[in-house]
C-alpha positions in Angstrom: 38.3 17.2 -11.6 41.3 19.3 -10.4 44.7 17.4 -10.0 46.2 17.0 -6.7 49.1 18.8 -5.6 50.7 15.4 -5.0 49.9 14.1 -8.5 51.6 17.4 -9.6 54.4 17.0 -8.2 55.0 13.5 -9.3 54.8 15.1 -12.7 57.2 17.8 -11.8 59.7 14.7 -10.9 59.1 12.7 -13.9 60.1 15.9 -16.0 63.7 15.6 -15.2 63.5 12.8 -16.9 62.1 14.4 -20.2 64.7 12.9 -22.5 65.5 9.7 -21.1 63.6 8.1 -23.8 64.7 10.1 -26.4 64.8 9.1 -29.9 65.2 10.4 -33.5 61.6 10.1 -34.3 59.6 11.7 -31.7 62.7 13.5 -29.6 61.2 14.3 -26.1 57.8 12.8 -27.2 57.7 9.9 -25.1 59.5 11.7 -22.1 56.7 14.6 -22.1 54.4 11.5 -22.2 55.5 10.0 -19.8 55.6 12.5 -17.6 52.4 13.5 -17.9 50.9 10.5 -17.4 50.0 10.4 -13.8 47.9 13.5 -14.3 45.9 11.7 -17.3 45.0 8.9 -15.5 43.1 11.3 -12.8 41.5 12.8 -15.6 40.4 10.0 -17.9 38.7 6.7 -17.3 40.3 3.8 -18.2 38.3 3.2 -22.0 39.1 6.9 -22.4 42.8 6.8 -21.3 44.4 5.2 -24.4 42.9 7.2 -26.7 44.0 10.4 -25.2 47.4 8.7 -24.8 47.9 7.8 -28.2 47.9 11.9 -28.8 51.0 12.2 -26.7 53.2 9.6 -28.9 54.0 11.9 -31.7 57.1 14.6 -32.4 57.5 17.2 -29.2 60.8 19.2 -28.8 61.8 22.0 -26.6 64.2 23.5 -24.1 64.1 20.7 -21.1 63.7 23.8 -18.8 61.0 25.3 -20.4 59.3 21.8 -20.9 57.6 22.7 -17.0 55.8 25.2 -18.6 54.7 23.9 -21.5 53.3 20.9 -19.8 51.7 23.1 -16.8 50.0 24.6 -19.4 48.6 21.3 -20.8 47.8 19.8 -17.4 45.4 22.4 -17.2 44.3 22.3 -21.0 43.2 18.9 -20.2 41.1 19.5 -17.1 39.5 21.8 -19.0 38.8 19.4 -21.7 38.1 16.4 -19.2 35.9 18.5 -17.2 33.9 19.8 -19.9 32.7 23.4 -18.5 35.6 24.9 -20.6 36.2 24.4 -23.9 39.7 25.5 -25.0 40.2 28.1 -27.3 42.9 26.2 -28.8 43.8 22.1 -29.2 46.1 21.0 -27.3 48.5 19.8 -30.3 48.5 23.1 -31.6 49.3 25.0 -28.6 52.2 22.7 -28.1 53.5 23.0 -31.4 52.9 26.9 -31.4 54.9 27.3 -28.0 57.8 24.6 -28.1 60.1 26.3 -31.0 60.4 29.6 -29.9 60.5 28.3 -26.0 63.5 25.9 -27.2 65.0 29.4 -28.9 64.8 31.5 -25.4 65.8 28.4 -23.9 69.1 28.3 -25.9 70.0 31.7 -25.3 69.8 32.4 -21.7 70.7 28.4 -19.9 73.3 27.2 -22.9 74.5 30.9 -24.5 74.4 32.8 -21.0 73.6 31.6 -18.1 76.1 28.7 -18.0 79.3 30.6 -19.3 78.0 33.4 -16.9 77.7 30.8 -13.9 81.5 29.1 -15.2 83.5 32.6 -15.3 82.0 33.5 -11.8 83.3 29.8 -10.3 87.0 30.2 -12.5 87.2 33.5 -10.7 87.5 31.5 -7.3 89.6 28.9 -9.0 92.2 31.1 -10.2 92.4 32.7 -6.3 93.1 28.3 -5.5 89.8 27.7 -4.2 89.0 24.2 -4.6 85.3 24.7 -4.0 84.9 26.5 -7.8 83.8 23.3 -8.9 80.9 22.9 -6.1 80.4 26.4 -6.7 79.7 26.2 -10.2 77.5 22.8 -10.0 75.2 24.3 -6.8 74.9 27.8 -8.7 73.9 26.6 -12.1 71.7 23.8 -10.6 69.8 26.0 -8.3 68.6 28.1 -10.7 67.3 26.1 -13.2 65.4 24.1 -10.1 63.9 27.4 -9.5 62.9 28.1 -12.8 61.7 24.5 -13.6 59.3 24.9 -10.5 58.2 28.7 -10.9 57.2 27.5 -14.9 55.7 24.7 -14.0 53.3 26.1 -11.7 52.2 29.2 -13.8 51.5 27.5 -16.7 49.3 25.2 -14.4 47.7 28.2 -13.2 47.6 30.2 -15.8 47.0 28.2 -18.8 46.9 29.7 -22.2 48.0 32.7 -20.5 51.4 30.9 -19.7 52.7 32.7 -22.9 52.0 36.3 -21.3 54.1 35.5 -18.7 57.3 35.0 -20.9 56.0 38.0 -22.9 55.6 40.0 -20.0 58.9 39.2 -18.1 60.6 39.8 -21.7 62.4 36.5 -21.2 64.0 36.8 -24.7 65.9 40.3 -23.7 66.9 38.9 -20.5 68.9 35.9 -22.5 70.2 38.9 -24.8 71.6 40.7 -20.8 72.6 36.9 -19.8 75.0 36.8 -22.3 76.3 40.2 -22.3 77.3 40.0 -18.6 79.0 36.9 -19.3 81.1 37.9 -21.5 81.8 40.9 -19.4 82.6 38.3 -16.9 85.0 36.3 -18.5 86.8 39.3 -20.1 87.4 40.7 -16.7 89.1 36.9 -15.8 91.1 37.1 -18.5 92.1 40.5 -17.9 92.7 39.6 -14.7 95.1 36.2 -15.2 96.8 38.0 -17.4 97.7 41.0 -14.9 98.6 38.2 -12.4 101.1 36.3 -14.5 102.7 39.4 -15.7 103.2 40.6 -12.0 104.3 37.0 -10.5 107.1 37.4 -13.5 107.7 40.5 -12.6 107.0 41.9 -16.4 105.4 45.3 -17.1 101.8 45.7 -17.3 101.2 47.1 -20.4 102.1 44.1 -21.8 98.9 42.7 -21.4 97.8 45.4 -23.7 99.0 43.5 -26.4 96.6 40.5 -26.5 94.3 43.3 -27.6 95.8 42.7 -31.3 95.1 39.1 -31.7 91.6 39.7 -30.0 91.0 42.3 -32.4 92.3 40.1 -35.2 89.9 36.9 -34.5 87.1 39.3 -34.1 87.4 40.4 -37.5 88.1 37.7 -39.2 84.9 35.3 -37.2 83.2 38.4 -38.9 84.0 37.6 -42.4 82.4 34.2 -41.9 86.0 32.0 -40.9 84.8 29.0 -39.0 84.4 29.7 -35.3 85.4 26.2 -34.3 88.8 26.6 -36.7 89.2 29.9 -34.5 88.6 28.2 -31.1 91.4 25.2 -32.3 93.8 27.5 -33.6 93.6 29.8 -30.1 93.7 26.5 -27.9 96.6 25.5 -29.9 98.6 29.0 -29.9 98.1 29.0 -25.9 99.1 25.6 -25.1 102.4 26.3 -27.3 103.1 29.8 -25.3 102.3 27.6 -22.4 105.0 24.8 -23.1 107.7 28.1 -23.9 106.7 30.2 -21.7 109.8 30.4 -19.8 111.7 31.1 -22.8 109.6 33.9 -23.8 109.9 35.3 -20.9 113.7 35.6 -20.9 113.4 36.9 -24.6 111.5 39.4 -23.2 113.6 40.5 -20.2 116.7 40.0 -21.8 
């Protein structure tokens, strides 16, 4: 028996809320559960239903935007299954336990480690020209994409299967995450290149002193390298700034005077 389109969907909905139940035990467990349900209650009678249920209420843990395509994939496991006239070349436990750790890996990477600083530096670059739309910039661009993705995952891996893992193989998914995070960080260096050629030029201070943030740049590079605790790093920038900030008008007199 083939799921509906409409039952499909209300799948697709209930997987935004994939970790509403989470919990130390079974971490998205119940969520993925839950939103699969509607699709195994087509498929299973009602003295079948709880056993396959009780399969569902164990540990499952992956990247809430690759969760679509993990759970595509088992929709259509499980009409094989239910169906009969296919037998899977796999059980459905351990195709879920194969995929979900290196899908939450990719995952990391490109949405947390580059798409979303990529997404923030492009919206600071209009906040810096005083465009209060940077914030709805920055929601509608890094929510449209993932809503894109979600539905574009979920629908292969219901089409395709077992196959589901081709498709991330073949779109080299991992190497795109490695690209996602190099062009951030090309991104944000450019802004910071760039507020700092602004606030030398609205002081009316040469522009090759910007030149000299290279040294301390240079400096934390170097020493994150030796294994120095990134976040002690990040504190002891934020801090440095927000001093400079508080002085700033001093320095700049030292300077021009």
């Amino acid at each position: 028996m083939a799921i509906s389109w409409r039952t499909r969907l209300h799948i697709w909905f209930r997987l935004l809320l994939l970790q509403a139940s989470w919990n130390f035990e079974t971490l998205q467990g119940v969520g993925f559960f839950y939103a699969l349900f509607p699709g195994l209650r087509k498929l299973y009678s009602n003295e079948k239903l709880p056993e396959v249920s009780l399969k569902y209420l164990g540990y499952f843990n992956t990247h809430v935007y690759f969760a679509p395509l993990v759970a595509g994939a088992v929709l259509r496991l499980e009409e094989d299954r239910a169906s009969g006239t296919v037998v899977p070349e796999v059980e459905i436990d351990d195709f879920k336990e194969m995929v979900a750790a290196p899908y939450a890996a990719i995952g990391d990477a490109f949405f947390w480690g580059g798409l979303r600083p990529l997404v923030a530096g492009v919206a600071l670059f209009f906040a810096v020209k005083g465009i209060l739309w940077a914030p709805l910039i920055f929601v509608l661009l890094y929510n449209i994409i993932p809503i894109w993705i979600r539905t574009v995952f979920f629908s292969r891996g219901y089409r395709q299967g077992l196959k589901s893992v081709e498709f991330i193989q073949r779109h080299k998914l991992p190497d795109l995450a490695i690209h996602t995070k190099e062009a951030a960080v090309v991104i944000l260096g450019g802004l910071s290149a760039f507020m700092v050629f602004s606030q030398l030029t609205q002081h009316q201070l040469p522009s090759w002193l910007g030149m000299l943030t290279l040294i301390p740049m240079v400096m934390l590079g170097l020493v994150a390298r030796k294994g120095f605790s990134t976040l002690l790093l990040v504190f002891i920038t934020v801090s440095t700034i927000f001093l400079i900030g508080l002085f700033w008008a001093d320095v700049v007199q030292l300077i021009v005077f």
